[in-house]
N, C-alpha and C positions, 0 to 999 in steps of 0.2 A: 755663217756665224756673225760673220760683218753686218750681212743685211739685215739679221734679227736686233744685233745688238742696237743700230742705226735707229728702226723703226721702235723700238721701246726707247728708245733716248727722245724721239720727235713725239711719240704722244705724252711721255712725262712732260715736255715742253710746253707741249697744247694745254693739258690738263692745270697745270701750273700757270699759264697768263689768264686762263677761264676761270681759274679760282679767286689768283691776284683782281681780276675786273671786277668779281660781283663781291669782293671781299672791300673792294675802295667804293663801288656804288653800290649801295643793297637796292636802287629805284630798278635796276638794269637786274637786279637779281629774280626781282619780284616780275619784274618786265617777260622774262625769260619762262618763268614759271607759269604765267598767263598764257602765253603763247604755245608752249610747249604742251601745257595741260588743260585745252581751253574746253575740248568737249567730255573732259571727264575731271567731276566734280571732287570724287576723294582721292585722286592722284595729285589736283591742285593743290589743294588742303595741305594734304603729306609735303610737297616739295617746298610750301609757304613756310611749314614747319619748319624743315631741316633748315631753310637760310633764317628763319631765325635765331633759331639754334645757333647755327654758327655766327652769326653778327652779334652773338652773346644779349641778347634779349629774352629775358622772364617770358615764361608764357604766365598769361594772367590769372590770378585765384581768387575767387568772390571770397570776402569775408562773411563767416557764419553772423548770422544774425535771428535776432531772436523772433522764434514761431515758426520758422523755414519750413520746419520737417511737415510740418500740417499744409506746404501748400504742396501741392504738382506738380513737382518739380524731378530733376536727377538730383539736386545738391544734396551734397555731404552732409551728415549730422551735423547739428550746432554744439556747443559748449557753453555758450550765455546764458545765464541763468537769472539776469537783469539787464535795464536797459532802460536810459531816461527819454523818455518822448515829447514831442510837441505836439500835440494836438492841432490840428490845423481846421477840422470841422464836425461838427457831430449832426448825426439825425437820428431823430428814432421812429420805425416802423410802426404801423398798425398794431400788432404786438406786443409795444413798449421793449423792444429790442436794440439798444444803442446801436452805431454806426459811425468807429469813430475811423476817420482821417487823419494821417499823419503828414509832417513835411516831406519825410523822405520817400512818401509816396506808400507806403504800410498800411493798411486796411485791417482794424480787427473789429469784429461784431462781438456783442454782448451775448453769453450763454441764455441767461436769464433776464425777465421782464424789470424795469427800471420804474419806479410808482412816480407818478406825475410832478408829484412835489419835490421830488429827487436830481430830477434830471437834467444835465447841463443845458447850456443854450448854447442854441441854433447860433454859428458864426460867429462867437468869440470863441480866442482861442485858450488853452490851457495845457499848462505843461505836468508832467507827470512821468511814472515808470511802471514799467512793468514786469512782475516778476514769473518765475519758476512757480509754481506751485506745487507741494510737500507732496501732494501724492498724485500730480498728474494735473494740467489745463495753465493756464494764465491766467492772472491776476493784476487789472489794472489799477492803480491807484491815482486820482486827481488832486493835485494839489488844491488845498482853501476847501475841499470837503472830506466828510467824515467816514463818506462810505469805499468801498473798493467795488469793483464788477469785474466779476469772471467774464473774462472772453478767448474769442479764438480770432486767430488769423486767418483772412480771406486774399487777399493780397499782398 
Protein backbone atom coordinates (compact mmCIF):
# COMPACT_ATOMS: atom_id res chain seq x y z
CA UNK A 1 0.00 0.00 0.00
CA UNK A 2 3.12 2.34 0.84
CA UNK A 3 4.60 1.54 -2.53
CA UNK A 4 1.35 2.37 -4.33
CA UNK A 5 0.53 5.33 -2.37
CA UNK A 6 4.55 6.51 -3.08
CA UNK A 7 4.29 6.07 -6.80
CA UNK A 8 0.83 8.03 -7.41
CA UNK A 9 2.32 10.74 -4.98
CA UNK A 10 5.62 10.97 -7.66
CA UNK A 11 3.66 10.86 -10.86
CA UNK A 12 1.15 13.65 -9.48
CA UNK A 13 4.50 15.36 -8.98
CA UNK A 14 5.76 14.93 -12.52
CA UNK A 15 2.53 15.54 -14.01
CA UNK A 16 2.26 18.82 -11.83
CA UNK A 17 5.98 20.52 -12.78
CA UNK A 18 5.16 19.39 -16.68
CA UNK A 19 2.05 21.26 -16.36
CA UNK A 20 3.60 24.15 -14.19
CA UNK A 21 6.52 24.36 -17.38
CA UNK A 22 4.37 24.54 -20.42
CA UNK A 23 1.73 26.68 -18.28
CA UNK A 24 5.05 29.58 -17.69
CA UNK A 25 6.31 28.86 -21.34
CA UNK A 26 3.58 28.13 -24.04
CA UNK A 27 7.02 28.29 -26.76
CA UNK A 28 8.12 24.84 -24.70
CA UNK A 29 4.45 23.87 -25.02
CA UNK A 30 4.15 24.21 -28.67
CA UNK A 31 7.99 22.94 -28.74
CA UNK A 32 6.74 19.56 -27.13
CA UNK A 33 3.78 19.24 -29.32
CA UNK A 34 5.99 19.41 -32.52
CA UNK A 35 8.26 16.92 -31.29
CA UNK A 36 5.95 14.48 -29.91
CA UNK A 37 3.39 14.76 -33.00
CA UNK A 38 5.72 15.42 -35.74
CA UNK A 39 4.80 12.56 -38.10
CA UNK A 40 1.14 12.71 -37.60
CA UNK A 41 -0.50 15.62 -38.76
CA UNK A 42 -4.07 15.78 -36.86
CA UNK A 43 -2.63 14.53 -33.46
CA UNK A 44 -0.45 17.93 -33.89
CA UNK A 45 -3.24 19.99 -34.56
CA UNK A 46 -5.32 18.38 -31.60
CA UNK A 47 -2.45 18.75 -29.03
CA UNK A 48 -1.72 22.71 -30.55
CA UNK A 49 -5.38 22.99 -29.62
CA UNK A 50 -5.63 21.79 -26.16
CA UNK A 51 -2.36 24.09 -25.11
CA UNK A 52 -4.23 26.73 -26.36
CA UNK A 53 -7.00 26.22 -24.72
CA UNK A 54 -5.48 26.08 -21.66
CA UNK A 55 -3.13 29.32 -22.03
CA UNK A 56 -6.76 30.71 -22.33
CA UNK A 57 -6.45 31.95 -25.99
CA UNK A 58 -9.69 32.24 -28.44
CA UNK A 59 -9.57 30.11 -31.09
CA UNK A 60 -10.06 32.42 -34.04
CA UNK A 61 -13.71 33.22 -35.93
CA UNK A 62 -13.68 34.86 -39.46
CA UNK A 63 -16.45 37.47 -39.41
CA UNK A 64 -19.39 36.84 -41.76
CA UNK A 65 -19.12 39.14 -44.64
CA UNK A 66 -21.21 39.94 -47.22
CA UNK A 67 -21.68 37.29 -50.51
CA UNK A 68 -19.54 34.53 -48.47
CA UNK A 69 -22.28 31.92 -48.91
CA UNK A 70 -21.83 32.07 -52.99
CA UNK A 71 -18.19 31.56 -52.83
CA UNK A 72 -16.44 27.67 -52.01
CA UNK A 73 -16.05 27.75 -49.05
CA UNK A 74 -17.05 25.77 -45.48
CA UNK A 75 -17.97 29.29 -43.74
CA UNK A 76 -20.98 29.78 -41.88
CA UNK A 77 -23.89 31.73 -43.25
CA UNK A 78 -23.63 35.39 -43.12
CA UNK A 79 -26.23 37.84 -41.54
CA UNK A 80 -25.07 41.15 -43.55
CA UNK A 81 -27.47 42.40 -45.39
CA UNK A 82 -25.25 45.64 -46.40
CA UNK A 83 -21.87 46.61 -46.56
CA UNK A 84 -19.99 49.89 -47.74
CA UNK A 85 -17.09 49.18 -50.24
CA UNK A 86 -14.32 50.68 -51.92
CA UNK A 87 -13.93 50.03 -55.19
CA UNK A 88 -10.35 49.59 -55.91
CA UNK A 89 -10.60 48.76 -59.88
CA UNK A 90 -13.23 47.91 -62.35
CA UNK A 91 -12.88 46.18 -65.93
CA UNK A 92 -15.46 45.16 -68.15
CA UNK A 93 -15.30 41.98 -70.29
CA UNK A 94 -16.08 41.42 -73.93
CA UNK A 95 -19.64 41.00 -72.63
CA UNK A 96 -19.98 44.41 -71.06
CA UNK A 97 -19.92 42.51 -67.71
CA UNK A 98 -18.40 44.73 -64.96
CA UNK A 99 -15.43 43.31 -62.75
CA UNK A 100 -15.22 45.16 -59.79
CA UNK A 101 -12.13 45.05 -57.28
CA UNK A 102 -12.32 45.87 -53.92
CA UNK A 103 -9.70 46.86 -51.14
CA UNK A 104 -10.31 44.21 -48.99
CA UNK A 105 -9.58 41.99 -51.70
CA UNK A 106 -13.63 41.16 -52.54
CA UNK A 107 -14.17 40.34 -56.19
CA UNK A 108 -17.95 40.68 -57.43
CA UNK A 109 -18.77 40.55 -61.17
CA UNK A 110 -21.84 42.09 -62.65
CA UNK A 111 -24.99 39.73 -63.55
CA UNK A 112 -25.99 41.70 -66.27
CA UNK A 113 -24.33 43.77 -69.38
CA UNK A 114 -23.42 47.51 -68.40
CA UNK A 115 -24.21 49.80 -71.96
CA UNK A 116 -21.01 51.69 -72.86
CA UNK A 117 -22.16 55.04 -71.90
CA UNK A 118 -22.70 53.76 -68.32
CA UNK A 119 -19.79 52.24 -67.34
CA UNK A 120 -17.26 53.23 -64.67
CA UNK A 121 -13.62 53.94 -65.48
CA UNK A 122 -10.85 51.82 -65.72
CA UNK A 123 -8.48 52.72 -62.40
CA UNK A 124 -10.26 55.34 -60.65
CA UNK A 125 -11.43 54.41 -57.65
CA UNK A 126 -15.21 54.59 -56.22
CA UNK A 127 -16.75 54.02 -53.15
CA UNK A 128 -20.03 52.52 -52.61
CA UNK A 129 -22.26 49.57 -50.84
CA UNK A 130 -23.76 46.80 -51.46
CA UNK A 131 -26.84 45.49 -50.62
CA UNK A 132 -29.13 42.26 -49.84
CA UNK A 133 -31.52 42.02 -52.47
CA UNK A 134 -35.61 41.65 -51.64
CA UNK A 135 -35.89 38.39 -53.21
CA UNK A 136 -32.38 36.98 -53.79
CA UNK A 137 -28.61 38.37 -55.61
CA UNK A 138 -26.75 41.67 -54.79
CA UNK A 139 -27.09 44.77 -55.57
CA UNK A 140 -24.22 47.27 -56.09
CA UNK A 141 -24.72 50.79 -55.90
CA UNK A 142 -21.79 53.57 -56.89
CA UNK A 143 -21.79 56.59 -55.53
CA UNK A 144 -21.97 60.00 -58.05
CA UNK A 145 -24.22 57.61 -60.28
CA UNK A 146 -27.67 57.02 -60.95
CA UNK A 147 -27.60 53.45 -61.81
CA UNK A 148 -27.29 50.15 -59.44
CA UNK A 149 -25.70 46.64 -60.96
CA UNK A 150 -26.73 43.36 -59.85
CA UNK A 151 -23.79 41.31 -59.13
CA UNK A 152 -22.28 38.23 -57.58
CA UNK A 153 -19.34 37.37 -55.68
CA UNK A 154 -16.42 35.61 -57.11
CA UNK A 155 -13.81 36.13 -54.50
Amino acid sequence: MKTLTRCFFAQSLLLYGILAHSAADPGAAIAECRARYAEQPAEHIACLERELRAHGAPLAKSAPSLGSEQLRTKRPPETVDQASVAIENVSYGFDGKGLFSMTDGQVWKAVESTPPEQRLEPGKRYAGRIERGKLGGYRLYVEGTPRMVRVTRTK
